[in-house]
N, C-alpha and C positions, 0 to 999 in steps of 0.2 A: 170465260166471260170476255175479256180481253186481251188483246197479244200486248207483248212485255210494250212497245212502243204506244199501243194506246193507252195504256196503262199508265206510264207516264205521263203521255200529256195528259191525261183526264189529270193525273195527282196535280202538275203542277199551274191545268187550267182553279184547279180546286183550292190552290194556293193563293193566285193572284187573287180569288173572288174571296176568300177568308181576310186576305189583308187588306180588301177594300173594304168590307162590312164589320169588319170588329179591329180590336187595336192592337192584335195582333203585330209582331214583327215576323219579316219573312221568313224566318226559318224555323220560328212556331208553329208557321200556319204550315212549313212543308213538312214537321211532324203530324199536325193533327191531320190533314191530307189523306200522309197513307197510311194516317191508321184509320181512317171512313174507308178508304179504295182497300183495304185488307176485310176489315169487316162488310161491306158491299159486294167481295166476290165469295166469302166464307159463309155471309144466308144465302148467297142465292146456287152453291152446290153443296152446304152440308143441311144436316133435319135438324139439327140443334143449335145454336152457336150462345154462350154463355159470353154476358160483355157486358160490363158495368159505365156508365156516363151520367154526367152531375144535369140536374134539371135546371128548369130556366128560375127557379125559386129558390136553388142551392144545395137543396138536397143529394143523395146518391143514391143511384137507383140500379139495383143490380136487374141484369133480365137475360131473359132467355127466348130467342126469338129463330122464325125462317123467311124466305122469302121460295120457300120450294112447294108451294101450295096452288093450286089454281083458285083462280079469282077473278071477281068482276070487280074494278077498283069502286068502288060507293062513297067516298069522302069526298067533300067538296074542296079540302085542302090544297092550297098553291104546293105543287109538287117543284120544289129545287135542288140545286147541285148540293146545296148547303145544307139540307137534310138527310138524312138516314131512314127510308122507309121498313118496319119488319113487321113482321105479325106474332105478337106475344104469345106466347103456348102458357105461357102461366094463365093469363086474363084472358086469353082468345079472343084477340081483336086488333086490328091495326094500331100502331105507336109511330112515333118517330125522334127525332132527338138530331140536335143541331150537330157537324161533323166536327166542329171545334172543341164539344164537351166529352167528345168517346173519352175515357178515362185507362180502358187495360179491355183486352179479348183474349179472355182465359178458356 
């Protein structure tokens, strides 16, 4: 998906923009980073990827999701750096979840 160098900067473009929108301190936001840039290159080359993240109501929400599907995007949703897009296999439908709540990618 990405070479080791862009990879980095994507994490630590993903960092700066985590600790200007939430209250993050910065080396919070460069854990939760790469673990969005781990789970962002693990949907889009494996068929399954299991990974639990807290919702925006607090809940915990385990899933199972890909991003190795073809598709025509149909959401109207503002697509950002700050999101996680996959498509649920459990629900079979698009999801997403803020990169700061990924929780574990088991």
């Amino acid at each position: 998906m990405l070479n080791q160098s862009g990879t980095r900067n994507a994490a630590l473009r993903l960092a700066w923009q985590l600790v200007r929108k939430s209250a993050l301190s910065f080396a919070d936001a460069q854990r939760a980073a790469w673990k969005a840039i781990r789970l962002k290159i693990k949907l889009a080359t494996t068929a399954a990827v299991d990974f639990t993240y807290r919702k925006t109501d607090g809940s915990i929400r385990q899933a199972r999701g890909t991003r190795m599907i073809d598709y025509t995007a149909t959401s109207t949703a503002p697509v950002t750096d700050l999101t996680v897009r996959y498509f649920d296999l459990d629900a079979t439908g698009w999801r997403s979840c803020r990169a700061d709540h990924i929780l574990a990618i088991l």
